[in-house]
C-alpha positions in Angstrom: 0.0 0.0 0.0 1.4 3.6 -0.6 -0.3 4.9 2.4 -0.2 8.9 3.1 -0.1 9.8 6.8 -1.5 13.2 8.0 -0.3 14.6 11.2 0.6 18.0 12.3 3.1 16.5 15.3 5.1 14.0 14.4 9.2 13.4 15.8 11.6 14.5 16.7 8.9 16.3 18.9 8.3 14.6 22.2 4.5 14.4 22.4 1.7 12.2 22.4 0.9 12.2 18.3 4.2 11.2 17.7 4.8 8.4 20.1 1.6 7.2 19.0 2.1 7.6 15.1 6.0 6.6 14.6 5.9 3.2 15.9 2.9 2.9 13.7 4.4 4.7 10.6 8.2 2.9 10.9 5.9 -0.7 11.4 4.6 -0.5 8.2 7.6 0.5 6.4 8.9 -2.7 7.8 5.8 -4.4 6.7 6.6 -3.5 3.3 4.4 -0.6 2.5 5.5 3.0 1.3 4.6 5.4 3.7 5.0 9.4 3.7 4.6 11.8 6.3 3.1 15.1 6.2 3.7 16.8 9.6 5.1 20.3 10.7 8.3 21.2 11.3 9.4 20.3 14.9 8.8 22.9 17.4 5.6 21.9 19.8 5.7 21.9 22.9 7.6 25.2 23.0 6.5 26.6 20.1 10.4 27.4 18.9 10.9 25.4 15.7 14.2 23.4 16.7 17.6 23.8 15.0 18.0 22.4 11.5 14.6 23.0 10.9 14.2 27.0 10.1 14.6 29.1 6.8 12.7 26.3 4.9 9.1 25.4 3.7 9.9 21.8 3.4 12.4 19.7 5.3 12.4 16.3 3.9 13.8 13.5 5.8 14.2 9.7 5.9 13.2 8.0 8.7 12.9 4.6 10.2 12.0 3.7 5.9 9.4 6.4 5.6 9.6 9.4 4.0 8.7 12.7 6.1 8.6 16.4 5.0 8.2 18.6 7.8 6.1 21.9 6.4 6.5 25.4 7.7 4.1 26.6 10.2 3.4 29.5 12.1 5.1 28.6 15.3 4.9 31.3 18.3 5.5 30.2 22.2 2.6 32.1 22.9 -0.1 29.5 24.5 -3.2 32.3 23.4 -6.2 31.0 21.1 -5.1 32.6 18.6 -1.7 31.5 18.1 -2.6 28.1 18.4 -5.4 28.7 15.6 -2.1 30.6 13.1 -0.3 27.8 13.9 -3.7 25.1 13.1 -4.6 27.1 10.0 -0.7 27.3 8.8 -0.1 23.5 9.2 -3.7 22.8 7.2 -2.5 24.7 4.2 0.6 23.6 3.8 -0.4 20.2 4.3 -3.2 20.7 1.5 -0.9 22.0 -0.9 2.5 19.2 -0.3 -0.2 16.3 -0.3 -1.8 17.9 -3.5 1.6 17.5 -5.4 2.5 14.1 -3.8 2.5 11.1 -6.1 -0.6 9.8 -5.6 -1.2 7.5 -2.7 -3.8 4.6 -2.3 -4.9 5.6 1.0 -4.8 8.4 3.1 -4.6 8.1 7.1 -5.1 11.8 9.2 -4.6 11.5 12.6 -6.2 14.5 14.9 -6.3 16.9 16.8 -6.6 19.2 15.7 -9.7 18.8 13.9 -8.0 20.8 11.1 -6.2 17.8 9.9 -8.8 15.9 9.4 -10.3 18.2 6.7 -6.5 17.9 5.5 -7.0 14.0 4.9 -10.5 14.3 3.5 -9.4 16.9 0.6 -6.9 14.8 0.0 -8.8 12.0 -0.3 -11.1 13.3 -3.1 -8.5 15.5 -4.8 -7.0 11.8 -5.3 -10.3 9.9 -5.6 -9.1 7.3 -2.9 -10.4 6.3 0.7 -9.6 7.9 3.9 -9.2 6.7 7.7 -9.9 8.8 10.5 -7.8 8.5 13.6 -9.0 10.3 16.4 -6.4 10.5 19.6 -8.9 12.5 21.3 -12.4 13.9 21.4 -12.5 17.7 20.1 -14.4 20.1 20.4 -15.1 18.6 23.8 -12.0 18.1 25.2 -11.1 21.9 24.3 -14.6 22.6 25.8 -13.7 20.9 29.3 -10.4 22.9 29.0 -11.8 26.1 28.9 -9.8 26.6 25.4 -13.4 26.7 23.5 -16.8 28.3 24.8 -20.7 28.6 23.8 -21.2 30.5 20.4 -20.4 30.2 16.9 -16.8 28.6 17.0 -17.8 25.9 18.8 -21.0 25.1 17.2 -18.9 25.4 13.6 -15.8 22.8 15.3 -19.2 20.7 16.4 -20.3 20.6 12.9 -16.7 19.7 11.0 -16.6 17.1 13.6 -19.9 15.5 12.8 -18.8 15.9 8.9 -15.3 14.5 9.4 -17.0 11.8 11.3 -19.4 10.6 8.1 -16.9 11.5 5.3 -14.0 9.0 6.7 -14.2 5.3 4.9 -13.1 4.4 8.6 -12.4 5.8 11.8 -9.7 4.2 14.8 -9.8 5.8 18.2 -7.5 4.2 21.0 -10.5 4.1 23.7 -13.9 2.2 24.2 -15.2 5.6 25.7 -13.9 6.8 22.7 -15.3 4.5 20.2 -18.7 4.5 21.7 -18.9 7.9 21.5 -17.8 8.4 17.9 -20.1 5.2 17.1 -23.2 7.2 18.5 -22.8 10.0 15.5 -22.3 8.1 12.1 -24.8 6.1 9.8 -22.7 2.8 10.4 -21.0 2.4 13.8 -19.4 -0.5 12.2 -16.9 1.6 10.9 -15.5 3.0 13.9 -12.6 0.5 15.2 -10.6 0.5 18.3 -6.6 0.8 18.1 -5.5 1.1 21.8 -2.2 2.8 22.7 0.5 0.8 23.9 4.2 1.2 24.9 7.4 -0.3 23.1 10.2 -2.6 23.9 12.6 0.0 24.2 10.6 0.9 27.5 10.6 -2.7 28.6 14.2 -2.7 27.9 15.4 0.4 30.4 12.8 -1.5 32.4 15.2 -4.2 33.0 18.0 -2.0 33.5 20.3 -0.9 36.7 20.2 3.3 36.7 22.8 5.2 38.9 20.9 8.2 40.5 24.0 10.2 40.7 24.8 10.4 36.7 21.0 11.8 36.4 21.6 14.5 38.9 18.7 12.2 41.9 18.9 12.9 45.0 20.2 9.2 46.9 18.4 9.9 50.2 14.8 11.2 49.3 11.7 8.9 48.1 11.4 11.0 44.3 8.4 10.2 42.5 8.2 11.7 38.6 5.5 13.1 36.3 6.9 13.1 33.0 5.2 14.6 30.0 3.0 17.6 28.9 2.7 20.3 31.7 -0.4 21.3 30.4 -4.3 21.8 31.9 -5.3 18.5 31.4 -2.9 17.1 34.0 -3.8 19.5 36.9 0.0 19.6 38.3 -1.1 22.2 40.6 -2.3 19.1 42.9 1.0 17.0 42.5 3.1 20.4 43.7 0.3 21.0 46.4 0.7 17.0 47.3 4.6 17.3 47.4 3.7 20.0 50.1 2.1 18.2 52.6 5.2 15.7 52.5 8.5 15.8 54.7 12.3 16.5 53.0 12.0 12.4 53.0 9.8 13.1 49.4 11.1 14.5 46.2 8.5 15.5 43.5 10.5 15.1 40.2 8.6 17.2 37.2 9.8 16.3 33.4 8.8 18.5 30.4 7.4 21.8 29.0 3.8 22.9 28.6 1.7 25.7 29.3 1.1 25.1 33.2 5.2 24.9 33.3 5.8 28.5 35.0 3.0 28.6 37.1 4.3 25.6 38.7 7.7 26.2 38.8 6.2 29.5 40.4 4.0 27.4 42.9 7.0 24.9 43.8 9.2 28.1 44.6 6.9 28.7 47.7 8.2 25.2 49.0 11.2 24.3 50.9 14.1 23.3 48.3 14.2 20.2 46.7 10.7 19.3 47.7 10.4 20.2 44.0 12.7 19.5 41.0 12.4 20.3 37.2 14.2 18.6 34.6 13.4 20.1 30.5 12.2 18.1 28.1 13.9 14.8 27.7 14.3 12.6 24.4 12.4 9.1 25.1 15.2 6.7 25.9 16.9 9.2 29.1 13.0 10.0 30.6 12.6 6.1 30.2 16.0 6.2 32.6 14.9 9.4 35.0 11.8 7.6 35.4 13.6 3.9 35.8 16.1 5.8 38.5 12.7 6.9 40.3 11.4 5.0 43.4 7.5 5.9 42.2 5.6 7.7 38.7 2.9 9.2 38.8 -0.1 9.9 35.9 -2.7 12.3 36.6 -5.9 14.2 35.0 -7.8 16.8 36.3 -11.3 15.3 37.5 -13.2 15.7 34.6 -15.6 12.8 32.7 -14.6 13.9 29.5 -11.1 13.6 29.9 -11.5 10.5 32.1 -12.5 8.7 28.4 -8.5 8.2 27.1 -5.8 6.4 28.5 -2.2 8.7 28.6 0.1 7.0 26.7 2.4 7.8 29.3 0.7 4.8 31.3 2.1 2.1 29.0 5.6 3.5 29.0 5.3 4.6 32.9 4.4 0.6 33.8 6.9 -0.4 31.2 9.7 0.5 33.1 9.1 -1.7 36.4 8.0 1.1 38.7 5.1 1.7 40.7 2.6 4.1 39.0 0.2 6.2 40.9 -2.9 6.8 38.8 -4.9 10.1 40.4 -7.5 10.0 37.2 -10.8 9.6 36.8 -12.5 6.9 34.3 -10.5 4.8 32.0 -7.2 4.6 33.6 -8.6 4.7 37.0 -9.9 1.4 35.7 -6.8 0.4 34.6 -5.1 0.9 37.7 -7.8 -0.9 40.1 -7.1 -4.2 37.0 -3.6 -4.5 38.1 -1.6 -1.1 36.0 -1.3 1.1 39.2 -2.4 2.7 42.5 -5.9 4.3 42.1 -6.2 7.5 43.4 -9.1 10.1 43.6 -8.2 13.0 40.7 -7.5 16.6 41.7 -7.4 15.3 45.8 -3.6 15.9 47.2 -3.9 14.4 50.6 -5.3 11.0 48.6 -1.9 11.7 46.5 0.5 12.4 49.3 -1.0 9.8 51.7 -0.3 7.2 48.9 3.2 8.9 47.9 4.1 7.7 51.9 2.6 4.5 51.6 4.5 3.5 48.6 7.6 4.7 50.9 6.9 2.6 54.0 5.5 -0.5 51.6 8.6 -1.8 49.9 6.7 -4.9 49.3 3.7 -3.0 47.5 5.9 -1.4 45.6 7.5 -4.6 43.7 3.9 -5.9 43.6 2.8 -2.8 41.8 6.1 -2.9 39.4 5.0 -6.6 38.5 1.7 -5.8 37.8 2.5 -2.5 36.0 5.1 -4.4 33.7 2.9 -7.4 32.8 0.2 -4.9 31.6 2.4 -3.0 29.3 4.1 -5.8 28.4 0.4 -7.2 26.7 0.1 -3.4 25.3 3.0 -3.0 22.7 2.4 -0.6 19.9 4.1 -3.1 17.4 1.5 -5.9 17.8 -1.4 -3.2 17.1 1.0 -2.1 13.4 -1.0 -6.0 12.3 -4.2 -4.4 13.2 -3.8 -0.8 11.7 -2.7 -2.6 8.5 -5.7 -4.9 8.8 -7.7 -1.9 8.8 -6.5 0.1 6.2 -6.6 -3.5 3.8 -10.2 -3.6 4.6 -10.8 -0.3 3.6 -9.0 -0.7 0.4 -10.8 -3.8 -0.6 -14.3 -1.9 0.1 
């Protein structure tokens, strides 16, 4: 298959989309099929387009035995609406216009949010009169609606409507949630279509999982319990009640924070009110040295704010957190709450942090607990790996080609 994949983040950024789509991406190139990229050029979370990348409308690279071109985009660290729409809008035309003079593919596969790249796959699609999958990471408009990033009035009745229309124009959709699917299933003609494609982790994180980290050469602290978020500092996580948490605990506790995002200098902020080294900061880390700042960690923790519409996904950053053989504290509400009380983690209430520091010192005084956690944890990610779910994604894109 010569299969055209639509995303606007894609590596060497460090985010969700791309951990998600590479494995996927590089698995069918291995598989045999010619797959090309169409993402923007690296720069999200920070909004700083990284070095190597600039002065250019196109960077074309091969990766992994895939093609990619990384297209200009608006980029601005501003976190406002409407630099994140610039930067939405910029992506979608550029996107439109490489894809239009692409060799024609067989298939095309856009992967959202934003919604904006769906309509990127389905013009696509008809300007090459072939089929189009739909793979939705994450519910929008609602999730921005939850976030406060999208309110009442014509905007989000407009995002409501493209979503409905993205919904019935895709050939077939994959979401990596039942919430998810069930959801998506309750606004198309055939509910058939909609097909589940979980997240999962990879064996590199099973591998550091395995592995004997030194504290010292990652800058740890040898005599304090650390436990690490690592990931998007964003709304969605509610960090504010991790740093809040870490407050209510002794100089015995380190709260180790990994990452950029919006919420980063509030928090950093917030933590400065704290004794030192109750709070630590590391920047954003490549996968394979957070996989070992998380390894060198005595607990991980993966949080939501306390909202139902969020509790529908899973955070990728489950999988990899269990991968790794360390006890993962889950203060979310739905999906991976459920995950956790099946044998992934220690359920806590969301957006509570006496729940999170009471069960930060329990892990500390339960040595025991903590292997059983890091047994349990490692057997479930090792049943979710992203390279097993490659058979199903090209399963589904076969199907859609035969129809």
């Amino acid at each position: 298959m010569r299969i055209m994949l639509v995303t606007q983040y894609f590596s060497p950024e460090i985010t969700a989309a791309p951990i998600r789509l590479h494995p996927f991406a590089a698995g069918l190139a291995e598989r045999g099929h010619e797959v090309k990229v169409l993402c923007e050029v690296p720069n999200h979370p920070q909004g700083v387009v990284q070095d190597g990348f600039r002065g250019r409308p196109v960077v074309r690279r091969e990766v992994d035995g895939f093609r990619v071109e990384h297209l200009w985009v608006r980029a601005s660290p501003a976190k406002r609406a409407r630099a994140r729409l610039a930067s939405y809008a910029s992506y979608a035309a550029m996107a439109a216009a490489a894809g239009s003079l692409s060799r024609r593919p067989e298939i095309v596969l856009a992967s959202s949010p934003p919604l904006s790249v769906g309509s990127v796959g389905s013009l696509l699609a008809a300007r090459f009169r072939v089929p189009w999958v739909f793979d939705v990471r994450d519910l929008w408009p609602e999730a921005a609606v939850v976030l406060g990033e999208l309110g009442p009035g014509r905007a989000l009745r407009f995002a409501e409507w493209l979503e409905r229309r993205l919904y019935r124009s895709a050939d077939a959709i994959t979401t990596p949630t039942e919430p998810f699917r069930a959801d998506i299933a309750a606004k198309v003609d055939d509910p058939g279509k909609v097909r589940l494609l979980p997240n999962g982790t990879t064996r590199m994180w099973l591998e550091v999982g395995r592995e004997q980290v030194d504290r010292a050469s990652l800058g740890l602290p040898r005599d304090r319990f650390v436990w690490t978020y690592a990931g998007n500092m964003g709304l969605s996580q509610a960090l504010d009640v991790a740093v809040e948490a870490a407050g209510l605990l002794d100089e015995r506790f380190q709260l180790l924070l990994i990452g950029e995002g919006a919420a980063r200098a509030r928090l950093e902020r917030k933590a400065a009110e704290l004794p030192e080294g109750v709070v630590a900061f590391r920047e954003l880390a490549d996968p394979r040295l957070a996989a070992r700042y998380m390894r060198a960690s005595d607990a991980l923790l993966v949080p939501l704010a306390n909202e139902p519409a969020l509790g529908k996904s899973v955070p990728i950053k489950l999988y990899d957190c269990c991968a790794v053989g360390r006890p993962v504290i889950v203060a979310a509400p739905g999906e991976p709450r459920r995950l956790a009380e099946e044998g992934a983690g220690l359920a806590v209430a969301p957006e509570d942090p006496d729940a999170l520091a009471a069960a930060v010192r329990r892990l500390e005084g339960d040595p025991g607990e903590r292997e059983r956690l890091a047994a349990g944890g490692r057997e479930f990610a090792a049943g979710n790996l992203r390279d097993r779910q490659v058979g199903e994604l090209e399963r589904i894109l076969a199907s859609v080609l035969r129809k």
